[in-house]
C-alpha angles and dihedrals in degrees: 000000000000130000129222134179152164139170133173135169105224108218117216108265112266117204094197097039104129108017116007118202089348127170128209122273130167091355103311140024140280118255121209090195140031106204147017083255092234096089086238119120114244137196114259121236128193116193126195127221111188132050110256129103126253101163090121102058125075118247101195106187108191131198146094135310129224094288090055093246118141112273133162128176129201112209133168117264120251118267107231122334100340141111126250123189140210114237084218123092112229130196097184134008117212103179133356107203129182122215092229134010126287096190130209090343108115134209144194117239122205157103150296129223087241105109145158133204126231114275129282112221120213113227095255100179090058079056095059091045092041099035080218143112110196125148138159122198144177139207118207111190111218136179114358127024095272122182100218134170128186115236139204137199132196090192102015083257109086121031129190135210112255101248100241105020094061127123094007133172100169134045114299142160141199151158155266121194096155116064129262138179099235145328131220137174123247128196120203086184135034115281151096121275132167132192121204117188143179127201120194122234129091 
């Protein structure tokens, strides 16, 4: 058999996280922080503090995923006082740049609690020799009160929610028997959470 496994500890969102009240300077802002500090990847908020409206200029925040690969997002800046979020997940975040100047206004960058681990890889090559896709798994929740599901992909795009271990906050398990590329966990509130798996094969 094969053995799979996550854990994470999913940190409270922080809205401020990683620049708090910070004006634009050289074409971006200056970040106090890099990351979230729980190695997950996060969604990224911007939050304006002043009213006036930036939706039509470009925010790019640039950084890794949770599988510390190279990702940036350009998203449209908030309009007043509001968030706006990146769809990305994002472990660390090395730079947050602006297509054209937003003056002396200033905004909070930071994160959400919701959160996803890095992926978890099936053991391909015991499907090939097995002809077979079997694994078990179970979730034990820690430290926190966490909200987790566990998530799968078919092309590392979309991802789905498993159909029994979804919006959890206790212990659960569940099963694959038809092949996927990869599964991760997902948290949608703070808390520790960690997957062990088996996969059959030799």
């Amino acid at each position: 058999m094969y053995k799979l496994s996550a854990t994470g500890t999913n940190v409270a969102l922080n809205a401020s996280g990683l620049a708090a009240a910070v004006a634009y300077s050289g074409g971006g802002y200056a970040l106090s922080a890099n990351d979230a500090g729980d190695s997950l990847g996060h969604l990224i908020t911007i939050t304006g503090k002043a009213a006036t409206d930036h939706s039509g200029k470009t925010f790019t925040v640039t950084g890794t995923n949770s599988d510390d690969q190279p990702i940036a997002e350009g998203i449209a800046g908030p309009n007043g006082a509001v968030a706006v979020s990146t769809t990305k997940y994002f472990k660390t975040v090395t730079s947050v740049t602006v297509s054209s100047t937003t003056g002396a206004d200033t905004f909070d960058i930071g994160w959400t609690a919701a959160a996803v681990s890095a992926t978890i890889l099936p053991l391909n090559k015991s499907v090939r020799m097995n002809s077979q896709f079997n694994i078990g798994f179970g979730c034990v929740v820690g430290t926190g009160t966490p909200t987790f599901s566990v998530q799968h992909t078919y092309d590392n795009v979309a991802w789905f929610n498993h159909s029994v271990v979804a919006a959890k906050n206790a212990n659960a398990d569940g099963v694959y028997t038809s092949p996927v590329l990869a599964m991760r966990i997902i948290w949608s509130a703070a808390g520790q959470v960690t997957l062990t798996g088996w996969q059959a094969g030799d």
